[in-house]
N, C-alpha and C positions, 0 to 999 in steps of 0.2 A: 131071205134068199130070193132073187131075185129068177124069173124064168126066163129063157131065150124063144122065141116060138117062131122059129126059122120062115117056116114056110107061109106064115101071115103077118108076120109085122115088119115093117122096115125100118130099121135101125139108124140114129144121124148117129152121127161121133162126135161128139161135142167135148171139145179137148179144151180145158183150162190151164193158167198157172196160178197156184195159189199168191205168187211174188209177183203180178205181172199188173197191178195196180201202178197208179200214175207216182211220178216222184212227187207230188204236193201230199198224193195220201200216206206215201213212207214216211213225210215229215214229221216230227214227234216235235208235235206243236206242245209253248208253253200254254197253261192256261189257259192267260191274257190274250193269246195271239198275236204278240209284239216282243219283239228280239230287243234286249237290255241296249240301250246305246253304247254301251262302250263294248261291246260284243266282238267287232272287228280285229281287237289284236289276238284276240284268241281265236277267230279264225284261220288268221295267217302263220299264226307261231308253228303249229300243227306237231312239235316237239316240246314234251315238258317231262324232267325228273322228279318223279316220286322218291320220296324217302321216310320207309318204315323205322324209326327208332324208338326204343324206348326201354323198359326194364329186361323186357324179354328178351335185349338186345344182349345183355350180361349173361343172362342162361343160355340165349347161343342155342337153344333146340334141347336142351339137357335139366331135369331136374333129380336129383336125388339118386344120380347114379343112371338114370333112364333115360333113353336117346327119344326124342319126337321128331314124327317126320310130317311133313305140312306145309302149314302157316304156323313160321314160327312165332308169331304173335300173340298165337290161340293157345300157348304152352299152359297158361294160368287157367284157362276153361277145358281143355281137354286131360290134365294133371288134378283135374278139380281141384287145385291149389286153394286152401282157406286163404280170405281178404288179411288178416292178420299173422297170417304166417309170409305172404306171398311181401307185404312193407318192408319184411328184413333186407329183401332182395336192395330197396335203394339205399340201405348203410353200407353197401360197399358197390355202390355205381360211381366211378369216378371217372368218366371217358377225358381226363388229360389231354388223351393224341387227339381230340377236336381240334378243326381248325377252319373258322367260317371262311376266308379268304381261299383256301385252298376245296373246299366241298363248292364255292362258287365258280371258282375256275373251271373244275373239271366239269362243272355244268356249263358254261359257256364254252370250254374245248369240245365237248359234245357235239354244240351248232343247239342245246337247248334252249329255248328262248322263255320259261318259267319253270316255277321249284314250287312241288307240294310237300310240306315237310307236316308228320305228326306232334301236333299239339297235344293231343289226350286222344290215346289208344282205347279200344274196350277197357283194359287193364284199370285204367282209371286214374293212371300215375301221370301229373300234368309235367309236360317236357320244356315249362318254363317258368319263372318268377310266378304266381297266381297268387293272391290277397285273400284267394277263396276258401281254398285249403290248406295244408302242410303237407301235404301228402306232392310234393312237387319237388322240382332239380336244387333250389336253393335251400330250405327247410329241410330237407328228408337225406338229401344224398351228400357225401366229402365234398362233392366237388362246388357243390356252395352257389356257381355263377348259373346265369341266365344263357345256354348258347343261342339260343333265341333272335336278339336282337343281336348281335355282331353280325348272325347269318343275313337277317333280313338288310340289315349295310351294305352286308358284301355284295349281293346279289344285285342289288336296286343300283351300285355304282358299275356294274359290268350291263348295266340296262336289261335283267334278267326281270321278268314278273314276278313276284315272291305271293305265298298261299299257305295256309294250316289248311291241314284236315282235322278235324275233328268229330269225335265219337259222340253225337248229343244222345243219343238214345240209351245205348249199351255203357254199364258201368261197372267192371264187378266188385268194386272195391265199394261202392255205398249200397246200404240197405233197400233203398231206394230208385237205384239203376237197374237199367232193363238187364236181363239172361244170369245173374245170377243164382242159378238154384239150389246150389250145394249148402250156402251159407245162408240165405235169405229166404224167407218164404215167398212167392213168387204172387201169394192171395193178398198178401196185406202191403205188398209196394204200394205207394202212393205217389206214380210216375210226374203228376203235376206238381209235385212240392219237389222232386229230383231236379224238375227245369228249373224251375223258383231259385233252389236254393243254389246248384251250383251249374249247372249248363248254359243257363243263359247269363249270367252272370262272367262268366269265363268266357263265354263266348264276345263280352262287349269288350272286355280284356285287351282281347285279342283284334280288335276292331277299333282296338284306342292307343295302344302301347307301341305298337310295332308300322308306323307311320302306314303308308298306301296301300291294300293290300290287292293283289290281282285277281285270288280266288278265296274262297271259303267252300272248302272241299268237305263235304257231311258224308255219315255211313251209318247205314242201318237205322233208318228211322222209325219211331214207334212211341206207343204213348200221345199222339197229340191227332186230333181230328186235323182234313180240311181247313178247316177255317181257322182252329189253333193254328196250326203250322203257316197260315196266310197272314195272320196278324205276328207268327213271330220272327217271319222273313222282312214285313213292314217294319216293325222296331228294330230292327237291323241295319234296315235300311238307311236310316235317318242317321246313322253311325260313317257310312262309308255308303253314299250314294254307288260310288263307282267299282263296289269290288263284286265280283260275280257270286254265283251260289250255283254249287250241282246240283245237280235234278235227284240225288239222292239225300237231300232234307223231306222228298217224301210229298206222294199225294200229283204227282206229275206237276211238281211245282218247280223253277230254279231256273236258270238261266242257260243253261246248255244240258243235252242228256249224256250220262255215262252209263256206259253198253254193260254187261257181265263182266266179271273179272276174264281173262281173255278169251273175249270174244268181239270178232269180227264181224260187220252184216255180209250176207252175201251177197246184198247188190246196194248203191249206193242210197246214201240218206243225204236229204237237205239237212239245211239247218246246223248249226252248232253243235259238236259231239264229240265225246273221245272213248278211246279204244285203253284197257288198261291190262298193263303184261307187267311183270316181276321180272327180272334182268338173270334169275336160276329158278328154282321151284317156289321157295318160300320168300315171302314178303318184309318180317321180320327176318335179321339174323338168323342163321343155324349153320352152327362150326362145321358141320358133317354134309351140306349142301356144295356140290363144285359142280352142279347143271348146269352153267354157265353160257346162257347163247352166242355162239361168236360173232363177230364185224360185222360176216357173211349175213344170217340171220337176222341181225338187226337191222341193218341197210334191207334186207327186204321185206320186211315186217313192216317199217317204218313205210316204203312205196305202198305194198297191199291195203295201210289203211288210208292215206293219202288218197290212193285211185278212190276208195270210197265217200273221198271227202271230208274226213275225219280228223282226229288230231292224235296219236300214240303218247299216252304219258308212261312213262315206262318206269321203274321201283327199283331203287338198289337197298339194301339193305346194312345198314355200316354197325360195326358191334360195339362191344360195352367199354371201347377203349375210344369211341370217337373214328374209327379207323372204316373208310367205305372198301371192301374186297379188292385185294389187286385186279382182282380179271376183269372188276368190273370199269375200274380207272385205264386198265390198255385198252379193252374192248368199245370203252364209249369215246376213246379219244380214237380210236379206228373209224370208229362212224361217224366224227367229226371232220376227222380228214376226208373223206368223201361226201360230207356236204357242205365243205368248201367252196369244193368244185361242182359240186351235184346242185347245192340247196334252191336252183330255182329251181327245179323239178318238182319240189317240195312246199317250199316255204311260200303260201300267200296265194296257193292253187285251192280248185275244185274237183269235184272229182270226174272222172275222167269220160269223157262221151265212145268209147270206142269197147267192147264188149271185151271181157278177158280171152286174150289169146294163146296157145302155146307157148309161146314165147314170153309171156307172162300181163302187164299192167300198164294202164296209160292215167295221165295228172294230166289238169286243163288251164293255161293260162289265157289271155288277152291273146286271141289268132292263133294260139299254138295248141297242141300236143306234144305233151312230155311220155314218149314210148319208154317205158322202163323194161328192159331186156335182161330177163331175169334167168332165162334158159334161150344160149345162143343156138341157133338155128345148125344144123352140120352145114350146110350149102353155105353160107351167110346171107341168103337171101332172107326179107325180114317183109311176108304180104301184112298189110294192114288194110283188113277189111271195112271200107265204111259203109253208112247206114246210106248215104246221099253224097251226089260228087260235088264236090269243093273243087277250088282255083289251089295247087299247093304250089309255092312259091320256093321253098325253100327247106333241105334237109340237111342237118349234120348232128355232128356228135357233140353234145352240151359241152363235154367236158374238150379245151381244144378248138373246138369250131369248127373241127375238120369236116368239110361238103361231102355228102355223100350223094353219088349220083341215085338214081328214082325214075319210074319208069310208070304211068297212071294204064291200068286198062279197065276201064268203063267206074265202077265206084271202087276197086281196089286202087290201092299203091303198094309199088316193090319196092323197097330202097334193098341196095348194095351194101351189106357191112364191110368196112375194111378184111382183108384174110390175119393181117398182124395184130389184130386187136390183142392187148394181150387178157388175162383172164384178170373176173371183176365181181363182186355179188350185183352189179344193177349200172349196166351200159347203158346211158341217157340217150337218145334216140330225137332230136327236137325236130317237130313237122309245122312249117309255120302254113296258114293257108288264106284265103278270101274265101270270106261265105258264113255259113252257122253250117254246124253240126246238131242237130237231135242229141234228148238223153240216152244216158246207156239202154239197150235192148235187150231184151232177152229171147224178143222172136228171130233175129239174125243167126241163123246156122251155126254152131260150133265148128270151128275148126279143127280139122283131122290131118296133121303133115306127117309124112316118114323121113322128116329133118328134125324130127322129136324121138329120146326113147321113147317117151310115153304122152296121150294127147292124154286129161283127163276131162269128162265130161259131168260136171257138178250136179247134184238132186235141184237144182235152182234153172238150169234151163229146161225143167221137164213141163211139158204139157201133159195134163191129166183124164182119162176119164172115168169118171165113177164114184167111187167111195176115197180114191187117196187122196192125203194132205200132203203140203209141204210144211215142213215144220224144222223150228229150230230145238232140238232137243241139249238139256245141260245134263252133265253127270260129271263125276269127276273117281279115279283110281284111288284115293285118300284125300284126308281133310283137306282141303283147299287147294288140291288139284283141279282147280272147276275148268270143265272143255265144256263148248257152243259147238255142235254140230247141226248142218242143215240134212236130212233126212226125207226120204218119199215112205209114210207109212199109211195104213190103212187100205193095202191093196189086198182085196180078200177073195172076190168074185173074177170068176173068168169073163164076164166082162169090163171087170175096171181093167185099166191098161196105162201104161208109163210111154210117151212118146218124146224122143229126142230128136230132134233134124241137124242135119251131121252137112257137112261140106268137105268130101275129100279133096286135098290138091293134087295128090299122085297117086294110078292105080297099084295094085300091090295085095301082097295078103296080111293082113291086121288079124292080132290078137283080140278078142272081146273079153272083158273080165268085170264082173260086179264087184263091189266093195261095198260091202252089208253087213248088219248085222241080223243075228235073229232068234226070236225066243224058245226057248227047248221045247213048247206045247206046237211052235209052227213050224218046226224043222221036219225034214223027211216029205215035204212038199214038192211036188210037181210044176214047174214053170217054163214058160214059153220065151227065149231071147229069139227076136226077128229080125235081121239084119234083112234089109228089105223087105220083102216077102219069103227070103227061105227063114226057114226055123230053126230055132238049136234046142234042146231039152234040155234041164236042167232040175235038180232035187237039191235042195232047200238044206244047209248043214248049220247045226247048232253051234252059237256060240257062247250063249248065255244069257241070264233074263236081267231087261231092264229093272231094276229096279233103285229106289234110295239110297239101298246097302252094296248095291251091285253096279259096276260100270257096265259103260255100251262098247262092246269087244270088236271089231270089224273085222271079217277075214273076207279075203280077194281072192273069187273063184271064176276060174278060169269058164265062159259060155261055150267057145269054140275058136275056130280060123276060118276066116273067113277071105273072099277075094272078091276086091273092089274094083269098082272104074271110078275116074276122074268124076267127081261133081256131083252133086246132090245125094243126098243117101238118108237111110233111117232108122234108127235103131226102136223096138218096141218091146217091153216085157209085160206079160199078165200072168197069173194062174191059170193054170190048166185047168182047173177045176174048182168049182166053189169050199171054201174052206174057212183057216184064220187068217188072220195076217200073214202074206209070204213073206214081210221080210223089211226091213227098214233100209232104202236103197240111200247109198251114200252119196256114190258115184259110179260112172261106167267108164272103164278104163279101157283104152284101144292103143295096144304096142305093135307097130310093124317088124313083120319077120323079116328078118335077114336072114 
């Protein structure tokens, strides 16, 4: 516990951010320290389709009368399916409605510029011709052929990059593959003779059979040191100089990183990387899943990882008929049509130099600024605050070209949105200018408009002092629901304190509201919201404890009302008194009353 002693020591305030390191140290550098040469088209693709298929595709989320809700992929380890009972499942896989030309099109309608399809899932069941086992699509299942190589045709003649994932670690169908524990003893695996005998083996396969390959997408590594996995990325290598490898072969090794299953950074990353979302809940097929993200959703998913510089490969799922989900063939040829006309916004950008604003996201080409207008302003006025003033030469709407007048006062720009714009998920906004722009900041004011319902203020522009972290915490509601939340936790003492610096553009009276969550032992706490210097009171409500078994629940409570003037402002929270944890702060949300 820490003591204050007022009247003989003087206090600095020494405010950090825990995310406020340089962008070279964000980099999630390889290894080596050297980006693969052929790296480049996978940084400009920044769109690739995922696809989960495989036995578990035929169960559809259903075994033996019992519905799974998840990742349907995980049916055979969360069913604890026996390896020998679970085989029957390929004497009657016959996906017929396959059709490689038609799974390639609607990747290329998309505006996708590469396809990761599964090779060998955990499950262990190989999703093409293999020499290694029988346990695969020719030997095991009616349907006898290879869809395999017609895909990787179709794809390569529509200039699409083509990729397997594959499962090297996890097996549950051999004695010898990683997480099976139901059927195998987990003491006497002998993970080194699993590679030996069929992973790596299948893996060269794969690296021989199906001509160029763009990626080799790995999951869940384990079984093999450093230096194994350094020598078995090298004998790979020698196979297919030019096809890439994820960073999940393990060991911060691979060629580009992929982040958590969805999850997003909260501030931009150098470097090669992608973002990975499922297109409904589950991965695998499941008949009873119709989460389906709309147009809307995906056009803006696809911008927010972009601005971070990123690449979204995104997962459909297609069932045991060969068939990918209607919603998900309207829905991806929706966001096709809008990066028709959008896709410089997108395609072959960095991320974006201008800090997230109300109105949403910005993408960086050669001069430009691609303002993504994700929430239109009620005025249509559209401030784009910079970090340093530029020469701007030239504003319109990407899509059209239509000029928009702009108006520069001192480092801001106003540009005019049309009044007839009509309604969009993500109005391209292009700012061309003379000069360089700094990277994104986090010290620049968040912006606060009442031409927003809602401004939000992220736990990522907080300055700290004390004992709190910024942190990115995972949890997920059920199996394979996994959420990446950024969170301000570890505020425990009345002198640690959360500070945000706010920029309002019109006075008014604003709502103040936390969005936290908090553990049932720190609830019933006492805390201090400071809008300026006045104070608001606040007691601390439970929402439930972090835990493995447990999600992180967020409920948005209301600080107070407050009344501003125009320009600069500050919002601050602590505990009033030294205690637990008060609280895991998400964000701070500020709505103008009308």
């Amino acid at each position: 516990m820490k003591r204050l002693l007022l009247a003989s020591v003087l206090i600095v305030f020494c405010y950090t951010s825990a995310l406020s390191q340089t962008m070279d140290e964000m980099w999630d550098n390889r290894s080596n320290g050297k980006e693969h040469p052929n790296i480049k088209w996978f940084k400009d693709a920044k769109f690739g389709m995922f696809i989960h298929w495989g036995l578990y595709s035929k169960l559809g989320g259903e075994w033996k009368g019992k519905k799974y809700y998840g990742s349907g992929e995980w049916i055979m380890s969360q069913g604890k399916i026996p390896a020998k009972e679970y085989e029957q499942v390929a004497a009657g896989f016959n996906p017929i409605a396959f059709n490689a030309d038609e799974w390639a099109q609607l990747t290329a309608d998309a505006g996708m510029k590469y396809m990761v399809i599964t090779a060998k899932h955990h499950e262990g069941f190989s999703m093409y011709d293999s020499k290694v086992t029988s346990f695969d699509m020719v030997d095991a299942t009616p349907y006898g052929k290879d869809p395999m190589k017609p895909l990787s045709e179709a794809t390569r003649k529509r200039g699409i990059q083509f990729g397997f994932y594959y499962s090297q670690f996890q097996d549950w169908h051999e004695p010898n593959g990683g997480k099976n524990s139901w059927d195998f003893d987990e003491s006497k695996k002998n993970y080194q003779l699993y590679y030996q005998q069929k992973a790596i083996p299948q893996i060269k396969e794969l690296l021989t059979k199906y001509g160029p390959l763009g990626i080799l997408w790995f999951d869940t590594p384990g079984g093999m040191t450093k230096e194994q996995t350094q020598s078995f990325i090298d004998s790979l290598r020698l196979l297919q100089p030019g096809c890439l490898f994820s960073s999940r072969v393990g060991h911060g090794l691979g060629d580009y990183k992929d982040l958590g299953d969805s999850e997003i950074p909260a501030t931009p990353l150098r470097g090669a990387w992608e973002s990975l979302y499922t297109h409904n809940d589950s991965w695998g097929y499941i008949q009873h899943d119709l989460n389906f993200k709309t147009p809307e959703a995906l056009i803006q998913l696809l911008a927010q990882v972009a601005s971070r510089g990123g690449n979204l490969l995104l997962n459909v799922g297609p069932d045991g008929n060969g068939r990918i989900p209607e919603y998900s063939i309207r829905f991806l040829r929706e966001t096709g049509k809008w990066l028709k006309e959008n896709g410089a916004s997108i395609y072959g950008t960095s991320f974006g130099r201008i800090a997230d604003q109300p109105w949403g996201v910005s993408t960086s080409g050669a001069g430009k600024q691609f303002l993504h207008v994700l929430h239109m302003p009620a005025d249509r006025q559209l401030l784009v605050p910079l970090q340093k003033r530029v020469v701007v030469s030239k504003v319109y709407l990407l899509k059209g070209k239509q000029a928009l007048k702009f108006t520069t006062h001192g480092n801001d720009i106003n540009i005019q949105l049309p009044s007839n714009l009509p309604g969009s998920a993500d109005h391209v906004v292009v700012m061309e200018y003379k000069g360089s722009l700094p990277d994104y900041d986090l010290k620049v004011p968040v912006t606060v408009s009442p031409q927003f319902s809602q401004n939000n203020i992220e736990a990522v522009n907080a300055a700290l002092q004390g004992n709190g972290q910024i942190k990115s915490l995972t949890y997920s509601h059920y199996y394979g629901d996994w959420k990446h939340t950024t969170c301000i936790t570890d505020i425990k003492d009345s002198t640690d304190e959360i500070r945000f610096n706010l920029r309002i553009t019109a006075p008014g009276d604003y709502r103040v509201i936390m969005e936290y969550a908090c553990e049932p032992a720190s609830a019933k706490q006492e805390g201090i919201c400071y809008f300026n210097n006045e104070p608001m009171y606040f007691r601390t409500l439970k929402t439930g404890s972090f835990e493995k078994s447990a999600p992180l629940i967020f409920i948005k409570q209301v600080a107070g009302i407050v009344s501003a003037k125009a320009g600069q402002a500050e919002i601050r929270i602590r505990p009033a008194f030294n205690g637990k944890e008060l609280f895991k702060l998400k964000s701070v949300i500020i709505e103008p009353v009308k």
